[in-house]
Structure formats: structure tokens, C-alpha cells
N, C-alpha and C positions, 0 to 999 in steps of 0.2 A: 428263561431270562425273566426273573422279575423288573416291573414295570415303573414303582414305586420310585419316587420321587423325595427322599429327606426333607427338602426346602418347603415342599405342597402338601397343605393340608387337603385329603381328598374325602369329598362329601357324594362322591359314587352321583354325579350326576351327569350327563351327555358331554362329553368330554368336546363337542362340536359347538352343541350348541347353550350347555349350560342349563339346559333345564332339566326337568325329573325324569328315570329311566321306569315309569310305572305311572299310571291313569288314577291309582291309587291314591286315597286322603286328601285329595283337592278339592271337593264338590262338600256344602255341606251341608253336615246331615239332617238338622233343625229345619229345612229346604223341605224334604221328603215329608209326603204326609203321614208315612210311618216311621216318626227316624229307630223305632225301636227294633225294627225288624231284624232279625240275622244277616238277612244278605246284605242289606243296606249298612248296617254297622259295619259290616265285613270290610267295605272298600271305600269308604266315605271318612267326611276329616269331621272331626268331635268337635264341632264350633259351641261346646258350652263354654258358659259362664265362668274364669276362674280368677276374678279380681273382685268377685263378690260384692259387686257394683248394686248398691240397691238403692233408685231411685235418684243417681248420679250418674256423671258421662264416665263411661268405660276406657278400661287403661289403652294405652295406645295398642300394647302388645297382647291384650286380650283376645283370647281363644273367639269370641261370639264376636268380632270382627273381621274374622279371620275367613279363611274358603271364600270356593267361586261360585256364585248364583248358578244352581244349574238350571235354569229355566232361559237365561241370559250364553251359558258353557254347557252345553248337554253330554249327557257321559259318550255319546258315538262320534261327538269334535275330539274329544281326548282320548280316546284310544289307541291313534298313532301314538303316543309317550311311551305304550307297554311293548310296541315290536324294537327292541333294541339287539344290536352285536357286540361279539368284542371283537376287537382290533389286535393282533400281536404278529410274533415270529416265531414261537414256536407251536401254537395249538396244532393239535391231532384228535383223530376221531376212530377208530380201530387200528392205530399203526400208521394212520395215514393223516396227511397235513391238511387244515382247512383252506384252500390256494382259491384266490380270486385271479384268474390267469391274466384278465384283459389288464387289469392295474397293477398284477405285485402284491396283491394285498394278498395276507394271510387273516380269514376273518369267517367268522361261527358262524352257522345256522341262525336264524332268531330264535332267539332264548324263548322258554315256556315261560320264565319267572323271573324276576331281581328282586334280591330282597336287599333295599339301599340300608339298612339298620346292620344286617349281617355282613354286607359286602360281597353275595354269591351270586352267583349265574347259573342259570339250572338251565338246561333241553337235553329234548327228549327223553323219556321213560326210561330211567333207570341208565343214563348215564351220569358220566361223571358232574361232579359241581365242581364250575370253575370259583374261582377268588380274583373279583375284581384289582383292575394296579398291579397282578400278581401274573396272573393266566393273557392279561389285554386290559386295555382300556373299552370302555362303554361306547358303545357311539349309538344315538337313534336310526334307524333303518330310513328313512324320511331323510335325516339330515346327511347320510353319505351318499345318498344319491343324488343330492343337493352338491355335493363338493366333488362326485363325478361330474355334474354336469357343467361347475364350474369350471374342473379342469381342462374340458375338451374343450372350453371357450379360449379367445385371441387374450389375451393380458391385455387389457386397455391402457398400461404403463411402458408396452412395448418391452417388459425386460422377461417377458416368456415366460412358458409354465413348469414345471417339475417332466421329468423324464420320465418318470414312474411315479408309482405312490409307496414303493417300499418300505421309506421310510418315515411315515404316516405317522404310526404307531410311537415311534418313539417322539418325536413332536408334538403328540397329543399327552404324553403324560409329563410333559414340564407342566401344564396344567396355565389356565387365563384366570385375568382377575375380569370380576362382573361388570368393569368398565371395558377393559377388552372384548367382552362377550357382549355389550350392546344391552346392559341392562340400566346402563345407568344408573340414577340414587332412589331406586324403587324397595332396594332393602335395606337404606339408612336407618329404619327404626332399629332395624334388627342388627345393627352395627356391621350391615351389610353382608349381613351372611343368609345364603338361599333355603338353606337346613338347617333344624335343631340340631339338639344335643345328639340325636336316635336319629338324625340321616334324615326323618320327615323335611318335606317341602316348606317354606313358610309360605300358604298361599297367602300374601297380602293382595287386595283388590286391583291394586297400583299392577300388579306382573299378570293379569288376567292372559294378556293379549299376549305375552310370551309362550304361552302353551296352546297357543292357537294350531292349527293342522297350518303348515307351511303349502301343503297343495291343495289348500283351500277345503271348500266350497269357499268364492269370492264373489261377493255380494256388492256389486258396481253398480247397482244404480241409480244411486244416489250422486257418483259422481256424473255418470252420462247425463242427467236429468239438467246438471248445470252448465257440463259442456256445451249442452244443443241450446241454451238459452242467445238469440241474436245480439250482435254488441247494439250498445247503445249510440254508437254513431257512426258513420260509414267504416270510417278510418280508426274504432277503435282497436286495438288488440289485446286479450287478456296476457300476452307473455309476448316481450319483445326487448331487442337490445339498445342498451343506451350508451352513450358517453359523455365524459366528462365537458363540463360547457367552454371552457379553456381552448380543445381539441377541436370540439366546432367551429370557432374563432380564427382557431392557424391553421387551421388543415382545409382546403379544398375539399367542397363533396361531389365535385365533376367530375366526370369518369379521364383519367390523363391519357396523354396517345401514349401507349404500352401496346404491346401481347394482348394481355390482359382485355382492352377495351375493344380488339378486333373480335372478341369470342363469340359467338350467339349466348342469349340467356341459356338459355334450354343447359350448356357448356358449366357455366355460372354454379347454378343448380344444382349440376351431378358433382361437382366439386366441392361445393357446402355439405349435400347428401353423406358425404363419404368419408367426409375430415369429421375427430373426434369434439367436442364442443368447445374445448379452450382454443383448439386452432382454430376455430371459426371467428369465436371472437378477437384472435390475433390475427387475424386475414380481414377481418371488419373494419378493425381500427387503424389496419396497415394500407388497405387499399380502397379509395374512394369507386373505384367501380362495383364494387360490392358494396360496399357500403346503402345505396338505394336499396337493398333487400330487407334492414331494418326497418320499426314502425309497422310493423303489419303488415308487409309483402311480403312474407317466407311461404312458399304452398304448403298442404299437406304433408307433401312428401319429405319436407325435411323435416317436419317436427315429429313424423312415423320412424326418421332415419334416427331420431335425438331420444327415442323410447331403447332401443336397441345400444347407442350408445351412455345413456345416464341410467336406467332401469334396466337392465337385464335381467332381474330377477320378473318383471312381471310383465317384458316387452310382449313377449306371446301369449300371453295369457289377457293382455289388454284387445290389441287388437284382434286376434279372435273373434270376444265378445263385442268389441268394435262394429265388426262384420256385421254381426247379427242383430244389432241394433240399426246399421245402413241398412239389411234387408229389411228392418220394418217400417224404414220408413223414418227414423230419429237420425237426424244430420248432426253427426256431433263435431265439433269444433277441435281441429286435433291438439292446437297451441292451447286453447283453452285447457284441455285433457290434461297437456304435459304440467302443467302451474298446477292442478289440481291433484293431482298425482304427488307431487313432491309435496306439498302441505301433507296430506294423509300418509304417508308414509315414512316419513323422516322426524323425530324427537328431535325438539331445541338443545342446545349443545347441555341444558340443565339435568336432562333424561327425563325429563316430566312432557304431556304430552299436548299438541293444541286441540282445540274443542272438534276443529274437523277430525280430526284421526284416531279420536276419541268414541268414532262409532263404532258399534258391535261388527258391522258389515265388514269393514275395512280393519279389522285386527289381524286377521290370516294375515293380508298383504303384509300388511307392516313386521308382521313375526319373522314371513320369507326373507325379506329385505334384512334384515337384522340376521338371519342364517347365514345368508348371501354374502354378505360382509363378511363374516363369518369364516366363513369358505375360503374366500380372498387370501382374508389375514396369514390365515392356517398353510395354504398352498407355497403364500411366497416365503412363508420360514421353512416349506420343506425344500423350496425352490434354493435358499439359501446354503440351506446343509448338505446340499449335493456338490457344490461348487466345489 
């Protein structure tokens, strides 16, 4: 079964996550203190000069602005890009089908090679070449175990996850636009296209962060550093909920004789802990006995519960190093965490980014979160096709 798509124009990139199936032509070579050498020509992007700029500002779309600092991107952060699969329904491999049992998936080996110019898939010595869109679609190795791990998670929508992953494959070659894929207006120059004419990557600087390794190395501490800083006043809180002044006016904020008001706190607590955030804050505004937990009374625990519920891509992976920063002795502030966490990992609705999440440290994170979505999107249109 070809894979191919009439409508989608396909530039053979991670059909998941939108970026390049190869570590290749991103870094470059002007960077290298040999850029003449063979190996380094071999895999590196040709950032010369071709708007023949002399002595004037360089065209926008000029090659010698182009590539990633590798001093800033090192070629062993980019390497997850070259272990890619393909994804289909019929590959085989001596007679026999490539079967992912636990999901339904029928899906290759990691390829030895992609050539995104040719459109091939090469593994192992002296087997067959597949044809990308023909044989499967591409997916990175990184990013479908990102959209397993998805799977196995609750739908925070309540409307469930897919049954299988079956039909995967064919969901992936209707093919996303780069506002679907979380790239926002980072390839505007380029009239929003991710690839030349020959498949190559456009590394503009602006998309650094999208080829970041999604499982890190995650480099936190620049946020702990801020977390643990004391508030400024007894009673301040760096993340807390409000309402409108109107609502404080008519509404009582004494706890009524209800249920409700007979509870212990402790009762209170595991009940905020465990509801997802919008019902919290419809249980805030609905009921004055709760309501006291605003302003900087929420413990720990609920804003460790709100990592879980708003973050799942990096809930384990915070607290973790969370841990490890409490064993040394660094008291971090969790509410503070959660406010700081959402700045650095979230692009304003323009896809351009704020100055905090702009750090090198904090690009993985933001890349995960951008897959994770990612994932999401992808699962509930397969969730739909089965209905």
C-alpha cells in the first residue's frame, strides 16, 4: 500500500514531530576550525557567503546566517535526529512482517541511513531500500516512544485514548502544517517551508530549540535557583488564584453550613490534589469553603499534583531533580516552580519565544513539550478514526 498523500506536499521530515530524519547539514561548517576537512564537509551545512554581501547587511535568506552554533548545539545533542523508523502495514523483512505486538504497529528496524534529497531508507547490509510515503512514513525513534508513552497516559479530556495504534500510519501521512507541529512563524522567511528545493533542512537560528534531544540532558538550574529564592513578604505567593472584584462583592468568602464545611482540611486538600486545574478553579469560585486556600495557602502537594496535571511531559523529570536538589539542601518553592516552568516552556501564541525560554538549558524541555503536543494531537485523530 502506498502511503502517499495527492494533497501533501512531502519534505521526508518526522512525520511526528516535523523536524529532520538525519543530524546531517545543521551545524556549521565556517564553526569548525577545519571547515575544509572531508569528514567535516561530509555532514555539516555550507554556511558560505551567497548574496555576495561585501561590506553590507546579508540577505535575510543568506546561507552565512544560516546553521546551528555547534559550540551552543554539539553534534552528540543531535544525533537522536539520525535513529529514525518507518511506520506502515505492509513492510517485511525475509517473508516476514515487521510487527510491534504490544501497539499493532507494523514498524522497521532503525534505519542505517535516510537520504531526505532521494526519499530512501536504507538498514541493514545489503537489504532492501525502502521509499519513503511509499514503503511507511518516517517517524523519529525518540518521538514514538514519546507518543507510546502518551498513549498509556489518562486523556486529561476524559474522551479516551485509541484502542491500538493500528492505524497510526495512516493518520501520519495526511501529513501537519508547521502551525500544527508547534513550530510556529520560525520559517516565515522561508515562506514557511522547513526544506529547500533538495529536502535539506532550513537551519534558521529561530528553530535551534526544535532539534533539541526531547530526553534531554535538562539543564534546571537556573530555574531551581529562582524557585528557592524566599518571597518578599510573609504572604506573598509567586502563583496564585484570583477573581474577579465584582465576585468578591456578592459572593460570601465564609465557609456555608454544607457537607462541604463539616470536612477536615486534610479532606479539602485531597480533593483539590486530584481534580484536573479548571475544576479547581470551578470549585474555587463555586464554593466559599475552599475558597480560603487561595492567596498562598495551596501546600506543596497540590502544586506537585498541578505538574502531573498541566506538564506531563516534564512532571517526572522535574520533580526527580526536585529530589535532588531537597537532598542538598536547596528548598525549592513548588508554586514558584510551576509559574516558572510554564514561562520557559510555552511560545506566546506569535511562535516567537520569551527571553526566559530563550535559554540554551531549557530548549530540550520546550522541544519535549512541543512533541508532547504533538502526540496528543496525532493520538486523538487516530482516536477519531476508529469510532
Amino acid at each position: 500500500m502506498a502511503f502517499s498523500n495527492p494533497t501533501v506536499v512531502y519534505d521526508y521530515t518526522c512525520t511526528i514531530c516535523g523536524a529532520p530524519p538525519t543530524y546531517r547539514y545543521l551545524l556549521k561548517r565556517f564553526a569548525f576550525d577545519d571547515p575544509d576537512d572531508n569528514e567535516v564537509r561530509a555532514w555539516t551545512y555550507s554556511d558560505y557567503c551567497n548574496c555576495f554581501s561585501r561590506n553590507r547587511k546579508h540577505r535575510y535568506d543568506c546561507r552565512s546566517l544560516q546553521g546551528y552554533d555547534p559550540q551552543l548545539l554539539p553534534k552528540e545533542d543531535i544525533r537522536w535526529l539520525g535513529d529514525v523508523r518507518l511506520l506502515g502495514t505492509e513492510m517485511v523483512q525475509d517473508g516476514e512482517p515487521f510487527v510491534d505486538d504490544d501497539y499493532s504497529l507494523i514498524v522497521s528496524p532503525i534505519g542505517d541511513h535516510v537520504d531526505p534529497d532521494m526519499g530512501t531508507f536504507h538498514y541493514q547490509l545489503n537489504a532492501e531500500i525502502l521509499q519513503l510515503h511509499k514503503d511507511g512514513v518516517v517517524a523519529h525513534d525518540r518521538c514514538l516512544d514519546i507518543l507510546k508513552l502518551v498513549w498509556k497516559l489518562p486523556d486529561k479530556h476524559h474522551q479516551g485514548r485509541p484502542t491500538d495504534l493500528g492505524n497510526l500510519p495512516l493518520i501520519l501521512c495526511q501529513g501537519f502544517s508547521a502551525t500544527e507541529l508547534g513550530f510556529g512563524n520560525i520559517f516565515d522567511k522561508f515562506d514557511g517551508e522547513r526544506c529547500d528545493d533538495v529536502g535539506i533542512w532550513n537551519p534558521v537560528s529561530a528553530s535551534m530549540w526544535t532539534v533539541m534531544d526531547p530526553n534531554g540532558p535538562f539543564d534546571l538550574q537556573a530555574l531551581f535557583a529562582q524557585a528557592s529564592l524566599p518571597p518578599a513578604t510573609d504572604t506573598e505567593s509567586s502563583f496564585s488564584f484570583s477573581f474577579p472584584t465584582n465576585l468578591e462583592r456578592t459572593t460570601s468568602t465564609q465557609p456555608s453550613a454544607s457537607i462541604l464545611s463539616l470536612l477536615p482540611m486534610e479532606i479539602h486538600l485531597q480533593i483539590l490534589d486530584i481534580l484536573p486545574t479548571p475544576s479547581v478553579l470551578n470549585l474555587l469560585l463555586a464554593s466559599p469553603n475552599f475558597r480560603h486556600f487561595t492567596n498562598g495557602k495551596l501546600p506543596d502537594s497540590f502544586w506537585k499534583s498541578r505538574l502531573y496535571f498541566d506538564m506531563p511531559w516534564c512532571a517526572d523529570i522535574v520533580l526527580e531533580q526536585v529530589k535532588q536538589q531537597r537532598d542538598a539542601g536547596v528548598a525549592v518553592r513548588y508554586d514558584q516552580l510551576f509559574r516558572l516552568l510554564k514561562e520557559t516552556s510555552m511560545p506566546d501564541e506569535s511562535g516567537t519565544e520569551s527571553e526566559a525560554s530563550s535559554n540554551i538549558g531549557f530548549m530540550a524541555l520546550k522541544n519535549r513539550r512541543r512533541i508532547w503536543r504533538n502526540c496528543e494531537m496525532i493520538l486523538e485523530r487516530v482516536r477519531v478514526s476508529q469510532r
